[in-house]
Backbone atoms as SQL, in Angstrom:
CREATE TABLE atoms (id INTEGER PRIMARY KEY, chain TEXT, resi INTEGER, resn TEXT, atom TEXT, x REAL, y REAL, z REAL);
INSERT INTO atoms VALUES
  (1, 'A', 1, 'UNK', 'N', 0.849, -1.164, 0.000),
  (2, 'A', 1, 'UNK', 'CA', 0.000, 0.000, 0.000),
  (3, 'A', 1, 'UNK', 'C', 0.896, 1.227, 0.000),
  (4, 'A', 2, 'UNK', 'N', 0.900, 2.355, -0.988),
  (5, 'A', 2, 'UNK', 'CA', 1.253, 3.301, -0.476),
  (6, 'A', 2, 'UNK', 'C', 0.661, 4.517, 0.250),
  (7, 'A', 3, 'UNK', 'N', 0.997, 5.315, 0.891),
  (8, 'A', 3, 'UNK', 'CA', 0.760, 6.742, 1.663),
  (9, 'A', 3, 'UNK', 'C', 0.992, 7.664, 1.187),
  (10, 'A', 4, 'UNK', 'N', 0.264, 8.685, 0.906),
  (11, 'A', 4, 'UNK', 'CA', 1.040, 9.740, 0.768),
  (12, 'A', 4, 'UNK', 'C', 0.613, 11.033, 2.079),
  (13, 'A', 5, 'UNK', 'N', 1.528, 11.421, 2.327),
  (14, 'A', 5, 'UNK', 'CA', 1.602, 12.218, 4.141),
  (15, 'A', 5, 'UNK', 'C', 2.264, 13.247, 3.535),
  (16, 'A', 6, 'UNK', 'N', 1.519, 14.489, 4.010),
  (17, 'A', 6, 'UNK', 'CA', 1.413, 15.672, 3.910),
  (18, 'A', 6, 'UNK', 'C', 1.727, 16.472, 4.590),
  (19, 'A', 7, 'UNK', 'N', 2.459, 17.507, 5.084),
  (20, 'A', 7, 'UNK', 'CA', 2.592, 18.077, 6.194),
  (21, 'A', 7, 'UNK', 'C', 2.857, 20.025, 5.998),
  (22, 'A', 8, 'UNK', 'N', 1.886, 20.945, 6.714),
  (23, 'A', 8, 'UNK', 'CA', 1.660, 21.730, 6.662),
  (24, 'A', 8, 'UNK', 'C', 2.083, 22.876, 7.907),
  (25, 'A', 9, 'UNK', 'N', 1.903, 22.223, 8.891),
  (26, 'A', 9, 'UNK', 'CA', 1.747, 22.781, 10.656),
  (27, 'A', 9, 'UNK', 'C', 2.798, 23.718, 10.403),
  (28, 'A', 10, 'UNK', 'N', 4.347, 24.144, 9.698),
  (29, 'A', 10, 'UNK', 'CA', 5.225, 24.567, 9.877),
  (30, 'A', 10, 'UNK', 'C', 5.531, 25.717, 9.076),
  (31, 'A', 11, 'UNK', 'N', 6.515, 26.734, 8.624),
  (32, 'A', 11, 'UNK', 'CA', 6.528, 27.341, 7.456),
  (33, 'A', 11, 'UNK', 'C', 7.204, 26.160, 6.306),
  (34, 'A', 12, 'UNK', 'N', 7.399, 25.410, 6.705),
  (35, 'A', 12, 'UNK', 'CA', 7.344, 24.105, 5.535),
  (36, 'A', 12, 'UNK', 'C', 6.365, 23.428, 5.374),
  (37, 'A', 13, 'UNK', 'N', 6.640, 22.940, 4.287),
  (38, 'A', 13, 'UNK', 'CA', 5.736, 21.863, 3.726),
  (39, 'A', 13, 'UNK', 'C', 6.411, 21.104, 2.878),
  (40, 'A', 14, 'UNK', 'N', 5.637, 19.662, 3.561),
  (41, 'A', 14, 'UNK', 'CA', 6.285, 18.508, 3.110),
  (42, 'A', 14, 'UNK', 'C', 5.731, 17.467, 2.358),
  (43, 'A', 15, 'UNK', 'N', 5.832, 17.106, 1.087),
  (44, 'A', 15, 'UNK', 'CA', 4.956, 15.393, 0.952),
  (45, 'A', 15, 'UNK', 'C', 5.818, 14.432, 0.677),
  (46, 'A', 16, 'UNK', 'N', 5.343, 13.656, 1.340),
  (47, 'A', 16, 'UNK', 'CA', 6.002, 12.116, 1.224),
  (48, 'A', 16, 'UNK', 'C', 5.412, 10.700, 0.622),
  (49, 'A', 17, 'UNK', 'N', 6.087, 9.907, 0.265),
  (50, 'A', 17, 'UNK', 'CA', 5.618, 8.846, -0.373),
  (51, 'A', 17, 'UNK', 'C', 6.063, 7.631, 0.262),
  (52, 'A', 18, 'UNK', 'N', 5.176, 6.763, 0.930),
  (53, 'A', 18, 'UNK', 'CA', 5.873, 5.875, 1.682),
  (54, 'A', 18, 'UNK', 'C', 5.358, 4.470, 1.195),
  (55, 'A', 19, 'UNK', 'N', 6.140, 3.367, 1.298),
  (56, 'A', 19, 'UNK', 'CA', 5.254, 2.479, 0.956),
  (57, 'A', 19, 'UNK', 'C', 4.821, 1.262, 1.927),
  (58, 'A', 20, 'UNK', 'N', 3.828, 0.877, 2.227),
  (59, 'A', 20, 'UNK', 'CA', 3.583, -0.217, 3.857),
  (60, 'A', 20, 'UNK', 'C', 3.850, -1.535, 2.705),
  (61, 'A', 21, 'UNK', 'N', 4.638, -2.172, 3.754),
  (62, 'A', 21, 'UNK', 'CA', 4.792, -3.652, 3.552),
  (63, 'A', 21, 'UNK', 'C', 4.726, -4.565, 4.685),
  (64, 'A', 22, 'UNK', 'N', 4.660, -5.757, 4.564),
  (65, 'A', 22, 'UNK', 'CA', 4.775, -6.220, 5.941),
  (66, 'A', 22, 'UNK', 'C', 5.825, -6.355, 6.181),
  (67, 'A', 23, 'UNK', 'N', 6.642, -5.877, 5.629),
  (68, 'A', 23, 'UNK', 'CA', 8.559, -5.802, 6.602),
  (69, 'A', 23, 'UNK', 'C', 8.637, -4.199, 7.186),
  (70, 'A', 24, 'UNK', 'N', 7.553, -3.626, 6.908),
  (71, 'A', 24, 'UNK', 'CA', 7.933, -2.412, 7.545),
  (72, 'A', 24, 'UNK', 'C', 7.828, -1.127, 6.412),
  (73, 'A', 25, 'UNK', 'N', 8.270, 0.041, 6.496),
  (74, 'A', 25, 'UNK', 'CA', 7.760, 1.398, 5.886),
  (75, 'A', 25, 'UNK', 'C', 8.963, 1.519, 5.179),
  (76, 'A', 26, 'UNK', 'N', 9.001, 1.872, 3.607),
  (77, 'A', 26, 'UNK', 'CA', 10.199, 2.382, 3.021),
  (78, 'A', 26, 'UNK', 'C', 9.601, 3.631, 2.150),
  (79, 'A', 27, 'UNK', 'N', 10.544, 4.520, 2.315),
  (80, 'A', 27, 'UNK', 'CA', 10.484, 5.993, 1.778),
  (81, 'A', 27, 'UNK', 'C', 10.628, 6.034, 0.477),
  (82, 'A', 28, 'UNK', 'N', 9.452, 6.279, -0.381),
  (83, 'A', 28, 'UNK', 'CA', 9.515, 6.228, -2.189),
  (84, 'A', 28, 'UNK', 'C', 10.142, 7.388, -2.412),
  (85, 'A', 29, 'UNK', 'N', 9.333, 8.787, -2.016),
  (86, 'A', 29, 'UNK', 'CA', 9.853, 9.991, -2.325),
  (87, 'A', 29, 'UNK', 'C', 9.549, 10.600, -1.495),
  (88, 'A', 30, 'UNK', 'N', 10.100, 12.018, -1.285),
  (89, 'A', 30, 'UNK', 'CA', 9.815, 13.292, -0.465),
  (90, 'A', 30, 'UNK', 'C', 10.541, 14.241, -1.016),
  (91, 'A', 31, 'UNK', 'N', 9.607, 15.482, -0.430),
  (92, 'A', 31, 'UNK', 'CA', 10.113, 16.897, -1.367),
  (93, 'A', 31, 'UNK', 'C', 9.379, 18.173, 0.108),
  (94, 'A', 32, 'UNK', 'N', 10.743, 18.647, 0.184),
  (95, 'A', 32, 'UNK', 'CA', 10.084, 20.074, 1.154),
  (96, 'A', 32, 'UNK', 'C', 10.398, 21.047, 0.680),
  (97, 'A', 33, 'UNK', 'N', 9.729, 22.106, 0.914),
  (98, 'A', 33, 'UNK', 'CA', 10.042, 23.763, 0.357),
  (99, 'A', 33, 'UNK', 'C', 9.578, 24.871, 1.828),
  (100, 'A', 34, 'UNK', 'N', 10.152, 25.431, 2.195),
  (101, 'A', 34, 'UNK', 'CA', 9.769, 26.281, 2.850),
  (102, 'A', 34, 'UNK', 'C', 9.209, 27.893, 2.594),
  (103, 'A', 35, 'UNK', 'N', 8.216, 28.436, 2.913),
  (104, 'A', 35, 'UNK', 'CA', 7.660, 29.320, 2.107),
  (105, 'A', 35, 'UNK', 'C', 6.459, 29.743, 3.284),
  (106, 'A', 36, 'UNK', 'N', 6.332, 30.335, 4.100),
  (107, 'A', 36, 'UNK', 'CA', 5.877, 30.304, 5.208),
  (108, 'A', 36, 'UNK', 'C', 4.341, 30.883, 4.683),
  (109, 'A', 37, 'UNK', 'N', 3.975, 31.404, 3.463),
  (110, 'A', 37, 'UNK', 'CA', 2.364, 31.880, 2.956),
  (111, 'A', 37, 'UNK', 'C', 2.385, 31.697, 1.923),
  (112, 'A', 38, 'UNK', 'N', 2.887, 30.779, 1.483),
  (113, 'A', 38, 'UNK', 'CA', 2.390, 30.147, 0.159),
  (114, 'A', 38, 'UNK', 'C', 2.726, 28.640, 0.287),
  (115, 'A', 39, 'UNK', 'N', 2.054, 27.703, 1.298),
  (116, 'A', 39, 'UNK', 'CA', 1.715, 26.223, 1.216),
  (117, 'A', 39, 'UNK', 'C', 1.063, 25.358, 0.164),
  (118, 'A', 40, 'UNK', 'N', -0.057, 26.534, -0.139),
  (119, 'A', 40, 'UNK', 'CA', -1.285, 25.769, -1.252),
  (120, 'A', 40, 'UNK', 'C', -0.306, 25.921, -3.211),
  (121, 'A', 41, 'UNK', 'N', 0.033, 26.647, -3.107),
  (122, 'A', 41, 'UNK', 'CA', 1.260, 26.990, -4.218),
  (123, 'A', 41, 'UNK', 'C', 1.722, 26.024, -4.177),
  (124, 'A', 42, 'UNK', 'N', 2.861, 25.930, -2.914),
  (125, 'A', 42, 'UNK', 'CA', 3.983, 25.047, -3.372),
  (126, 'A', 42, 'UNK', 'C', 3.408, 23.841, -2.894),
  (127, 'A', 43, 'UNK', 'N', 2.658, 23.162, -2.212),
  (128, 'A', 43, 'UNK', 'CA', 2.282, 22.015, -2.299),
  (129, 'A', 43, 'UNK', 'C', 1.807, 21.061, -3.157),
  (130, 'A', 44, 'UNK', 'N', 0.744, 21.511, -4.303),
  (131, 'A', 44, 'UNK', 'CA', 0.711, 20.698, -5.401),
  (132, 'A', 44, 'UNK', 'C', 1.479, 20.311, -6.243),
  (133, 'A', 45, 'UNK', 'N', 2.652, 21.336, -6.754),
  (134, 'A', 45, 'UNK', 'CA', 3.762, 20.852, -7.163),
  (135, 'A', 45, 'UNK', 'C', 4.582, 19.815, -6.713),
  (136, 'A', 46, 'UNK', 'N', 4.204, 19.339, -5.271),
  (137, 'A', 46, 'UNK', 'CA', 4.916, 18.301, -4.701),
  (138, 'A', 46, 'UNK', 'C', 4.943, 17.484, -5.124),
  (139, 'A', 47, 'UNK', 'N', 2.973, 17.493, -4.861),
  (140, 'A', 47, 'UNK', 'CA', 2.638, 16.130, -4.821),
  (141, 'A', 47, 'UNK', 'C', 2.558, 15.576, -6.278),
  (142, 'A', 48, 'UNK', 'N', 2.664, 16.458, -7.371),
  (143, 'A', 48, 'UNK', 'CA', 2.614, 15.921, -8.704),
  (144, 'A', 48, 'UNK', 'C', 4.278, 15.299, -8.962),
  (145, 'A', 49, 'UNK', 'N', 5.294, 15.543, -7.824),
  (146, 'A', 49, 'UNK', 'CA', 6.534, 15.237, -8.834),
  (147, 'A', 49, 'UNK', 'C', 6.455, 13.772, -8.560);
């Protein structure tokens, strides 16, 4: 299964791509940008790369 986890709370923003297995969680991708008022901007670009 993969995840994708999002994270906003900060002047970053983060998305990640993880994938569940039953051996445990491995990291597909991730991408952060910091930009403290423009989240909704730079976030879709994330999640499309």
């Amino acid at each position: 299964m993969l995840v994708l986890a999002l994270d906003t709370a900060t002047p970053a923003s983060t998305a990640a791509l993880v994938e569940v297995t039953a051996d445990g969680l491995f990291g597909v991708a991730e991408s952060r940008t910091v930009d403290p008022r423009a989240h909704g901007e730079k976030l879709a670009p994330e999640v499309c790369v």
